[in-house]
N, C-alpha and C positions, 0 to 999 in steps of 0.2 A: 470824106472828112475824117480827120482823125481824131478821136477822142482825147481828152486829156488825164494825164494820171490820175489826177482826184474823181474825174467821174468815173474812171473804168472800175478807182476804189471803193467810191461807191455804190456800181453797180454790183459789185460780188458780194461787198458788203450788206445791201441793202436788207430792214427787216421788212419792208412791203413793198410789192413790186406790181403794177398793174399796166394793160394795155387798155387805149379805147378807139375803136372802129366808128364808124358811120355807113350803112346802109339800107335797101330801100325802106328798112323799120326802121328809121333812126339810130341813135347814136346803142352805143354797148361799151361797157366798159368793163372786163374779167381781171380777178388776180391771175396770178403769173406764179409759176415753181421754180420750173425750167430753163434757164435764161443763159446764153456762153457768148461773153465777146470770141469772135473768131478775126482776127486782125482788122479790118476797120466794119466789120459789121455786126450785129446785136443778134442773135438766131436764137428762135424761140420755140418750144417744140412743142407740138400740137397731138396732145394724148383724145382733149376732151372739147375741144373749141369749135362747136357747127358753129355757131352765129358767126363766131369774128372772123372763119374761113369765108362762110358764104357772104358777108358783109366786104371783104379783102378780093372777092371776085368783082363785085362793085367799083371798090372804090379801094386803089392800093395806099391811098396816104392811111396814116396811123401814128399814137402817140403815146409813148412809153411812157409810165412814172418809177423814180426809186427813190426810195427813201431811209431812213434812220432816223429817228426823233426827228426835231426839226432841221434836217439838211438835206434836202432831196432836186433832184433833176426832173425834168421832163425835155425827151427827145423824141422830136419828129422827123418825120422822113416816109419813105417809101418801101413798102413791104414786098417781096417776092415770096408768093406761095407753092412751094413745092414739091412734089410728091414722089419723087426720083432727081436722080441725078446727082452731083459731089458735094452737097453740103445734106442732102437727103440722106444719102449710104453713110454716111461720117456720123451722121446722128444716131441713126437706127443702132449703132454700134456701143455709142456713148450712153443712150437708152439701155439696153441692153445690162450693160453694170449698172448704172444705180436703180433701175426700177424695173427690173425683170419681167414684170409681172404686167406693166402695160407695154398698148400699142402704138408705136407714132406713124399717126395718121398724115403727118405733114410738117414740113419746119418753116418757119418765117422769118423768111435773112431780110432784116432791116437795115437799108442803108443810111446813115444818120444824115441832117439836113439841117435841124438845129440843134442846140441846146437849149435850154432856158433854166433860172434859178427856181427852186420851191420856197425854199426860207423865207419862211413869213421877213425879215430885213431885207428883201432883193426878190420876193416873189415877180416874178413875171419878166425879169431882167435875164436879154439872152445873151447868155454867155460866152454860146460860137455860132 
């Protein structure tokens, strides 16, 4: 699926940015730092995230939020967890410059599946 200009604006833009998982402990929901569209997918890099790792071995569905004041997305889809291999090595790299100082333990290319609105005027209304 491909994104649309306004979300992709708003995801780079976004000033809060969360994921939420489900497994066998139930649901998790973590902020987010690290976030890069990479042409139709959301990859998200994993310094600090047991839960949503071991939760993502479970169960690979998953659901992004971004926001700015009140205008925000949420997109679901299906995560791949990866710990090697060309979106892995491309990260470790991209890591490397801006935060030197951690380790990425794994990336999470998400492939998007829907949209939906956050604006309290169009909350829950899907957009793609």
């Amino acid at each position: 699926m491909q994104l649309s200009a306004e979300v992709l604006t708003l995801i780079a833009n976004a000033d809060s940015r969360v994921i939420a998982t489900v497994g066998e402990d139930g649901p998790n929901v973590v902020p987010l730092s690290m976030v890069v569209v990479d042409e139709d997918k959301i990859v998200v890099c994993d310094c600090f995230m047991g839960r949503t790792a071991s939760n993502l071995s479970v169960d690979h569905r998953a659901a992004l939020a971004f926001w700015k004041g009140f205008v925000g997305v949420q997109i679901k889809g299906h995560i791949s967890y990866e710990t090697d291999g060309e979106y892995f090595d491309r990260y470790v790299i991209w890591l490397k410059g801006k935060h030197p100082d951690r380790t990425l333990r794994g990336v999470l290319v998400l492939t998007p599946e829907r949209v939906f609105d956050l604006a309290p005027s169009n909350a829950g209304k899907q957009l793609i």
